[in-house]
N, C-alpha and C positions, 0 to 999 in steps of 0.2 A: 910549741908546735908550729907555729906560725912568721918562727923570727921578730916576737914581739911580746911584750905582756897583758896577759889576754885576764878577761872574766867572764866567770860563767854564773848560770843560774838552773838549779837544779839540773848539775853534767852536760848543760849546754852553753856553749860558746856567744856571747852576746855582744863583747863588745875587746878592746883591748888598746896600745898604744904600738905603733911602728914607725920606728922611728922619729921625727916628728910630727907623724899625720895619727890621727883618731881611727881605728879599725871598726867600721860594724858592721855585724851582720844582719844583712836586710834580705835574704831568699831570694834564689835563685830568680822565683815570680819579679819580685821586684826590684835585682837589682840595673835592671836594662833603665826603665824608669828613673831610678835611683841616679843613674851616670848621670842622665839632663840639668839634674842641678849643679846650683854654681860652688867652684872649689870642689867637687869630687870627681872620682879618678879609679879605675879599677884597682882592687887587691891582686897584686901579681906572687907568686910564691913558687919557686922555682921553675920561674919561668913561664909558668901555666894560671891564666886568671883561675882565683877562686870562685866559681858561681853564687855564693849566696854572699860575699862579703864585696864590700866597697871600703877606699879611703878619703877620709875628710880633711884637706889640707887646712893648716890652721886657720887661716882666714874665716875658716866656713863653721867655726866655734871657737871664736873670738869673742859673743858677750855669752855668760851665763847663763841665758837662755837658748841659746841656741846648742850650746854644751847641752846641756839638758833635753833637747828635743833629739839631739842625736843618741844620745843615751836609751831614750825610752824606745826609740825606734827599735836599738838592739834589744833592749827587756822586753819588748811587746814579742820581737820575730822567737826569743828565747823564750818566754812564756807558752808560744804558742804551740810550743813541740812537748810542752810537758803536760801533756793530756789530760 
């Protein structure tokens, strides 16, 4: 869907791979916020940003935990659409 391989959790989209950047979705709410930190960069997809997703260029999950913190971010925003 997204020009990328993605995953979901319970039919929601949480997190994925594009190209060599880390895909997550962090809501609309917070992806303004989200942009401020370092190594991330809007999701662009056909030209048009995504509103609830961002991209984390590799730098910015580089140790395993910080892999991990991007992660959950996506599980937390996908968690929290599944009522």
């Amino acid at each position: 869907m997204v020009g990328g391989l993605s995953f979901s959790v319970d039919g929601n989209m949480c997190c994925g791979v594009a190209g060599a950047a880390l895909m997550v979705r962090v809501g609309a709410a917070a992806r303004e916020r989200t942009l401020t930190e370092p190594h991330v960069r809007p999701m662009v997809f056909g030209k048009r940003p995504l509103a609830g997703f961002v991209l984390v260029d590799p730098a910015g999950f580089r140790t395993d935990a910080s892999l991990r913190k991007w992660i959950q971010r996506g599980l937390d925003f996908a968690n929290s659409l599944s009522g």
